[in-house]
Backbone bond lengths (Angstrom), bond angles and torsions (degrees), N, CA, C in turn:
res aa  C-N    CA-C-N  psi(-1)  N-CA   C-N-CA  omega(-1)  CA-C   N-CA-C  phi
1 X - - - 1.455 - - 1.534 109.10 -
2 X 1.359 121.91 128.87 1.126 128.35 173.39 1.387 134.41 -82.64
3 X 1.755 124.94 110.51 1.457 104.66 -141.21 1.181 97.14 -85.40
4 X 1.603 119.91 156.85 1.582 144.15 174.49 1.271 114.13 -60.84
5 X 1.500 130.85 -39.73 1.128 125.14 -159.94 1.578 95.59 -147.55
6 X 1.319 119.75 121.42 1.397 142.16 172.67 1.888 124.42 -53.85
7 X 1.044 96.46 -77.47 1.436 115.51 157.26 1.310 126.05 -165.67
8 X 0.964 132.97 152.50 1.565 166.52 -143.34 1.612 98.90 -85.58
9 X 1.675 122.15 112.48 1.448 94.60 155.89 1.638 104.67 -134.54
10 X 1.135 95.50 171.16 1.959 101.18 -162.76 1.669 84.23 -142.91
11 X 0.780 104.19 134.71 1.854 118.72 167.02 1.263 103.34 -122.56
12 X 1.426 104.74 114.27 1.694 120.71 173.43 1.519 119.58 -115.02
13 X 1.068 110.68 135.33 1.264 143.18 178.87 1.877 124.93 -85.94
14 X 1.297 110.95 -40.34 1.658 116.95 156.74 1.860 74.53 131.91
15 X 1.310 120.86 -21.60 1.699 94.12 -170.30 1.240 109.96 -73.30
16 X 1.407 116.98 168.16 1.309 137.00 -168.71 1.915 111.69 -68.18
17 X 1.377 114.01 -21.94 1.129 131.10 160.65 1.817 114.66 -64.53
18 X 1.073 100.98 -39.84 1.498 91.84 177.26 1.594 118.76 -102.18
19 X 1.317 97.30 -0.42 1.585 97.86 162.60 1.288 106.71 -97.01
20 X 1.409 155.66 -13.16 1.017 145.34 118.42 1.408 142.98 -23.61
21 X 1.430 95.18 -26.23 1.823 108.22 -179.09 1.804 88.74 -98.17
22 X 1.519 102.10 -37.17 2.223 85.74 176.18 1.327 120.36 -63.63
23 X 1.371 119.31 -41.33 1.529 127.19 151.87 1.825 110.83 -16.88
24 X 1.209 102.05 -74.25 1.546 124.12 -162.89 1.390 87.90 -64.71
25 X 1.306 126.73 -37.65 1.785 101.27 -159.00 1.844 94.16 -99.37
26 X 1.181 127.11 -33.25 1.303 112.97 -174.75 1.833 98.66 -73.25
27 X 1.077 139.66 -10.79 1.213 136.29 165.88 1.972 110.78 -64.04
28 X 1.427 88.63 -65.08 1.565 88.02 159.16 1.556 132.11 -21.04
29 X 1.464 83.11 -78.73 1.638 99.58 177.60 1.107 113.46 -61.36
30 X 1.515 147.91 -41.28 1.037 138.27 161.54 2.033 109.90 -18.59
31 X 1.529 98.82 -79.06 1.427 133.40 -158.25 2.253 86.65 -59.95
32 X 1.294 131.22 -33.58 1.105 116.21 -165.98 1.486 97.24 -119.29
33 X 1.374 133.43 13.05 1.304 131.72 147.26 1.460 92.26 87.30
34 X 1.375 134.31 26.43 1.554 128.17 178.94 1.572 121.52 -110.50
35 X 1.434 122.16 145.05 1.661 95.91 -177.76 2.091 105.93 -84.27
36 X 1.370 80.84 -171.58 1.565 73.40 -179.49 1.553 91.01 -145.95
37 X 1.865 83.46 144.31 1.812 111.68 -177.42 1.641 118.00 -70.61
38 X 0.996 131.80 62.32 1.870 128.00 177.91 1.600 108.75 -43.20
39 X 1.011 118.07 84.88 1.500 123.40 -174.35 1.941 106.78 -89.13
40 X 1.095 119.99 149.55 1.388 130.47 -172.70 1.558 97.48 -145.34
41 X 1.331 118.39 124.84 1.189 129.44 -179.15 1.926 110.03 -117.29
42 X 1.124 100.36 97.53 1.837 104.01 166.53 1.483 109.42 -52.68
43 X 0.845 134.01 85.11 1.566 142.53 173.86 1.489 93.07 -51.65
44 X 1.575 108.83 118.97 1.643 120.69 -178.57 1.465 109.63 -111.66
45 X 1.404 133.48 -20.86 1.578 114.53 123.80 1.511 136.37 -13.46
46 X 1.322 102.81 -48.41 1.718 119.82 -153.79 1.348 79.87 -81.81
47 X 1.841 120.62 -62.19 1.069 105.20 -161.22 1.779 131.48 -76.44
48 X 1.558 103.57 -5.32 1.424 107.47 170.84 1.686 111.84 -64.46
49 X 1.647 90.58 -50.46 1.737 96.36 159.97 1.458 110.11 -8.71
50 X 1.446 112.20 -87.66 1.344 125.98 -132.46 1.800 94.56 -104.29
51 X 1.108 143.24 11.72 1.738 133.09 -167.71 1.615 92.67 -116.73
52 X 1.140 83.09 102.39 1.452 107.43 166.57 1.639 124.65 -100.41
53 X 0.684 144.27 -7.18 2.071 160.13 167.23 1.716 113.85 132.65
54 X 1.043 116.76 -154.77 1.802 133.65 -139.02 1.495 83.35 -112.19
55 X 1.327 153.32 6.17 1.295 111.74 -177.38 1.470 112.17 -80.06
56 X 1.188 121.47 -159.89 1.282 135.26 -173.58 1.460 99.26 -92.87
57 X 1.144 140.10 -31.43 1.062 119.94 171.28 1.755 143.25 -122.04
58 X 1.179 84.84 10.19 1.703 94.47 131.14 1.762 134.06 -96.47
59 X 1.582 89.58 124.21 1.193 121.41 -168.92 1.627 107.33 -47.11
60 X 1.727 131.69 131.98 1.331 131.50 -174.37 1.682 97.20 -79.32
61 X 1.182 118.35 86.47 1.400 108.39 154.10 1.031 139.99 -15.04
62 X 1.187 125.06 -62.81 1.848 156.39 -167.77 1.080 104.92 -54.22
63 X 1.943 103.07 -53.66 1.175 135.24 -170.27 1.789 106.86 -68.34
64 X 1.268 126.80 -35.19 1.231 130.79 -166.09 1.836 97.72 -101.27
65 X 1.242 121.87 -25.87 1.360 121.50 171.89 1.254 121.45 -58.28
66 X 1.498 115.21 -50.15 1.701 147.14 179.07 1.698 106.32 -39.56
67 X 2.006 82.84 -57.49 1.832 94.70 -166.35 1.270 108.29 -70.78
68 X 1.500 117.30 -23.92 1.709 108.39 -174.87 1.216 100.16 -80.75
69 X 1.165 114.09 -33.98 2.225 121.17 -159.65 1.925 77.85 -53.40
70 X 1.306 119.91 -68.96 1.384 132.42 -169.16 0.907 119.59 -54.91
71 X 1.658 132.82 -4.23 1.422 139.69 153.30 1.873 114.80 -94.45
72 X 1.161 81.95 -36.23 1.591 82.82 177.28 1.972 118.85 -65.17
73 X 1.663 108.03 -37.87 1.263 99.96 164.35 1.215 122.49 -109.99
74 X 1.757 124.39 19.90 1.485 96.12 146.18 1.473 124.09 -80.41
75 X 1.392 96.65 -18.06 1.495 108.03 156.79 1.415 126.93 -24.25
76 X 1.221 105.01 -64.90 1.698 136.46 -170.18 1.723 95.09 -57.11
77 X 1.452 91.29 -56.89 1.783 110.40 -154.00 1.977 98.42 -69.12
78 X 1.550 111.02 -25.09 1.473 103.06 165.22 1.407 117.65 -76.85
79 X 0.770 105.18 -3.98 1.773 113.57 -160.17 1.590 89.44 -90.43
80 X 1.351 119.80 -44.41 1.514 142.43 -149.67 1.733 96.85 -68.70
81 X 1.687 100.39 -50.72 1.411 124.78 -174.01 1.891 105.61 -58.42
82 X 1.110 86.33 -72.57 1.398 106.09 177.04 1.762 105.56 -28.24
83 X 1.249 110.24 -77.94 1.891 108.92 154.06 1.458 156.74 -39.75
84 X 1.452 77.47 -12.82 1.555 106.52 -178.31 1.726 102.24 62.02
85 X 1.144 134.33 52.11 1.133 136.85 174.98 1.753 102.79 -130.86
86 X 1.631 103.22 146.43 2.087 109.80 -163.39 1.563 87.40 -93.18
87 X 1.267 122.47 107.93 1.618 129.94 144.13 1.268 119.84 -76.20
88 X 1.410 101.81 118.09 1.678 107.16 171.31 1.649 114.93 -108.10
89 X 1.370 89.36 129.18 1.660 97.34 -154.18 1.887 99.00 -84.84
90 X 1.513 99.55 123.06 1.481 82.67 161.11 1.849 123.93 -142.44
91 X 0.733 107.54 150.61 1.714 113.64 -172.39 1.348 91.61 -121.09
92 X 2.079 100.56 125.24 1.397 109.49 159.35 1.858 92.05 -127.42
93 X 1.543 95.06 166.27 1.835 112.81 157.64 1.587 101.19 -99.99
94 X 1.476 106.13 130.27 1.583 129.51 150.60 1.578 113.44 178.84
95 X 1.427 92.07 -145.69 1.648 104.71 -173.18 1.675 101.65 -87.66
96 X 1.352 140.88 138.13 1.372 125.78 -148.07 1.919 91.02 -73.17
97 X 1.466 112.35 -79.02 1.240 115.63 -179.97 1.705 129.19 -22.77
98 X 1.490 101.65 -43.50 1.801 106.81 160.98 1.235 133.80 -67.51
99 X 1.527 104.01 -2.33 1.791 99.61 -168.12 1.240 78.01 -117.38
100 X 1.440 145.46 -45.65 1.787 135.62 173.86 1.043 113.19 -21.13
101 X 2.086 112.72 -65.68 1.329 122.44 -177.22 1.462 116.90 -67.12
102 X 0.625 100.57 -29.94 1.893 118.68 156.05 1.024 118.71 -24.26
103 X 1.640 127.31 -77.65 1.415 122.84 -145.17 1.782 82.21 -107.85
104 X 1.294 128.16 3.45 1.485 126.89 -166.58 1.571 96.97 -76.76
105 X 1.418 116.18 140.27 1.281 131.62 163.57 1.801 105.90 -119.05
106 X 1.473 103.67 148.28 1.169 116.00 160.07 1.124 132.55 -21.28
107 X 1.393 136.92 -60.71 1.595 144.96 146.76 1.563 130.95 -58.10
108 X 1.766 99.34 8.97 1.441 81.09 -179.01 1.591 100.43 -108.21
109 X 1.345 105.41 -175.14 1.496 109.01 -179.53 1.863 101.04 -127.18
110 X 1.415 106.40 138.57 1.636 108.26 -153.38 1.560 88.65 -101.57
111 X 1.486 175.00 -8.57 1.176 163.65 121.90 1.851 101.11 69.28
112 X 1.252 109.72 103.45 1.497 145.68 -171.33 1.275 145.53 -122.01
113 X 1.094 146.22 107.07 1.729 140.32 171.85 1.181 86.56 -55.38
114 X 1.738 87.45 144.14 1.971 108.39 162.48 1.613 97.71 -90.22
115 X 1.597 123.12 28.54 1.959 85.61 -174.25 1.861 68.07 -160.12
116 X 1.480 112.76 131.31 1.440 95.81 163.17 2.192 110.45 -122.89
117 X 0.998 105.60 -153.41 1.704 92.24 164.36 0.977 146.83 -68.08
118 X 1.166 117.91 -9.96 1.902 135.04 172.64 1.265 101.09 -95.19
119 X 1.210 136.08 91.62 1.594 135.60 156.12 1.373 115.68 -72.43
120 X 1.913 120.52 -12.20 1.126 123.51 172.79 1.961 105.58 -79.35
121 X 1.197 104.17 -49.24 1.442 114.79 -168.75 1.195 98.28 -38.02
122 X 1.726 125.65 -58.75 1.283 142.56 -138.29 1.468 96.86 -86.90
123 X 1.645 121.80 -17.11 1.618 110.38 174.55 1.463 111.75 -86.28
124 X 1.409 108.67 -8.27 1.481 116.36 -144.53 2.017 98.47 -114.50
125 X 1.017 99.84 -30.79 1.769 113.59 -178.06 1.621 95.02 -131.25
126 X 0.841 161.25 -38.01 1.173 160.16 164.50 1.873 100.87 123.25
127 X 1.595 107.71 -146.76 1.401 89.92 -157.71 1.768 102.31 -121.27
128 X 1.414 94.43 156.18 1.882 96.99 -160.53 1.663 88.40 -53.35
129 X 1.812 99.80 -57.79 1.614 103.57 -162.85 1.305 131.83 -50.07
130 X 1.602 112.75 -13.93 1.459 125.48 -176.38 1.782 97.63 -90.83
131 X 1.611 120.49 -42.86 1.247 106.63 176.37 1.396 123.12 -63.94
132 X 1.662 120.08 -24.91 1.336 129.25 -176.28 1.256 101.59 -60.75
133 X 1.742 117.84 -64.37 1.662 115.58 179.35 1.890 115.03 -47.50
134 X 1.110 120.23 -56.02 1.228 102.22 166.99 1.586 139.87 -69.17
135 X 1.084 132.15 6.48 1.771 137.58 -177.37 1.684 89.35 -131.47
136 X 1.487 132.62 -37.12 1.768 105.01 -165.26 1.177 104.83 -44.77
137 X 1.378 113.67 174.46 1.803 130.10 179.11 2.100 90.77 -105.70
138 X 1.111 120.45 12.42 1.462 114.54 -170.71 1.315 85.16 -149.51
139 X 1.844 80.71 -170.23 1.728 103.71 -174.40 1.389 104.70 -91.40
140 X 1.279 94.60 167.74 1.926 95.41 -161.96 2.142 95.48 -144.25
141 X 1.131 83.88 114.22 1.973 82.43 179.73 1.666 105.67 -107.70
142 X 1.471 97.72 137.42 1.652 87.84 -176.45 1.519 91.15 -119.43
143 X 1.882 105.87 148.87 1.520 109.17 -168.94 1.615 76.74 -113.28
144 X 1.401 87.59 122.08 2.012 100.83 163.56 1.121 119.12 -85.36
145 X 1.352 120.78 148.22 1.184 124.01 139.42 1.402 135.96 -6.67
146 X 1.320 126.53 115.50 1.577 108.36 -175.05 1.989 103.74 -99.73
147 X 1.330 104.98 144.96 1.463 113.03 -176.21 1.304 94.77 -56.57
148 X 1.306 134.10 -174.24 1.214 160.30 117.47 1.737 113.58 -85.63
């Protein structure tokens, strides 16, 4: 039998939306025997934004991006354990939506928050998760928000 879906990737951000979509995809993967990709994207926009020079007191961006990306997926990667499902942790620099479609292959399945930490970005460029569904080369599931 030829399997449907390759592996699992979720790109997290640390919001509560995308730990909700890691939930959903290491559940997945559990149930279809696949590992899943914990992707962390250094938004290099964000950081042109904010790099201003070497003194001491401006804050190293790069430096503060790195350490969260590295909290955010050991995060993932306990979560992974906990399920008994193999997270492979990866951290790239770019534009978030271009490096998604990026590492996406044909067989995989992309598993996503519809809302991530920039609520400004998303009025201003629109939204990673809406560009992911239209350009991936796969299927793309977005875990919403639940009402109250």
């Amino acid at each position: 039998m030829v399997k449907e879906i390759g592996r699992i990737i979720v790109p997290v951000d640390g919001s509560e939306e995308s730990k909700k979509a890691a939930k959903k995809a290491l559940y997945i993967a559990k149930h279809i025997n696949s590992d899943v990709v914990a992707l962390y994207v250094m938004d290099t926009p964000l950081l042109a934004r904010y790099t201003y020079g070497d003194d001491i007191l401006t804050p190293d961006i790069h430096a503060l991006l790195k350490k969260e990306g590295n909290l955010v997926l050991a995060e993932v990667e306990r979560m992974g354990k906990r399920a008994g499902v193999r997270v492979i942790r990866k951290m790239v620099e770019g534009i978030p939506d271009e490096e998604i479609i990026k590492i996406a292959r044909k067989k995989d399945l992309i598993v996503m928050g519809s809302k991530g930490k920039t609520a400004l970005d998303r009025i201003l460029v629109g939204s990673v998760s809406e560009k992911v569904i239209h350009h991936a080369p796969c299927a793309v599931m977005i875990v919403r928000e639940r009402e109250e």
